[in-house]
N, C-alpha and C positions, 0 to 999 in steps of 0.2 A: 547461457548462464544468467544474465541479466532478466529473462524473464522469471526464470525461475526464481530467482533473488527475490523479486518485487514479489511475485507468488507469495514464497513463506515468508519474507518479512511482513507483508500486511494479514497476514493469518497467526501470525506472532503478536501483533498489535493488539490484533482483533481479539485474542486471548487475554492477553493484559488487561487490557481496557476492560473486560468481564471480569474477571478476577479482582481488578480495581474496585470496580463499581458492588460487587456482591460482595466484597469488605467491609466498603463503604457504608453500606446500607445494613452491614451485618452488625457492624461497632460503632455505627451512630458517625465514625470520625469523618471531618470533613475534609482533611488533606489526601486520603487516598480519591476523592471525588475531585479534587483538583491535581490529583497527580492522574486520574482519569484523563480532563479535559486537555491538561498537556500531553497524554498518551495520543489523542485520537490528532495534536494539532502534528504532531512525530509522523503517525500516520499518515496525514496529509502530505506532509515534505518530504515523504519516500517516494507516493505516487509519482509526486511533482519532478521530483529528481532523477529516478530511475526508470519511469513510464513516456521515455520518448523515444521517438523513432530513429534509429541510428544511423540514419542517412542522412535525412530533414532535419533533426529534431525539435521535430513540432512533440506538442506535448497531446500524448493516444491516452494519457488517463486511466480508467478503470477497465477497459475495453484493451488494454495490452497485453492481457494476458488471455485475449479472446480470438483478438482477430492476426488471419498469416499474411497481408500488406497492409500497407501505408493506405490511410485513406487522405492523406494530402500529397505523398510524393508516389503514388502507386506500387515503392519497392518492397520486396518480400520480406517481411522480417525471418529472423533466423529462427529457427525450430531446434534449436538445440535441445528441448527440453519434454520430448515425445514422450 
């Protein structure tokens, strides 16, 4: 469950933050460019928070929705999301 969370939450963001920014650039305004910049720093503190390894939790980053072990504590992550 949790990968997948991280999954479509940062594909959510990643939406946003376009949408954001092709506002932005559309209406000249400058606070959807900065509701941008705090869009992608959101996205950051999902990776950071949701992208660890559930045994260890060391933090696997962008690569967590990649890789099926731990490359710090060798254990399998969970595959719930085939």
């Amino acid at each position: 469950m949790k990968r997948k969370l991280l999954r479509y939450s940062v594909l959510a963001m990643c939406a946003l933050i376009a949408v954001l920014l092709i506002t932005c650039s559309a209406t000249g305004n400058r606070a959807f460019g900065y509701w941008a910049i705090a869009a992608v720093a959101a996205a950051f503190l999902i990776v950071i928070i949701l992208g660890r390894c559930p045994h260890c939790g060391k933090l696997l980053g962008y690569a967590y929705s990649r890789v099926r072990y731990c490359p710090f504590c060798g254990d399998k992550l969970d595959d719930d999301d085939k």
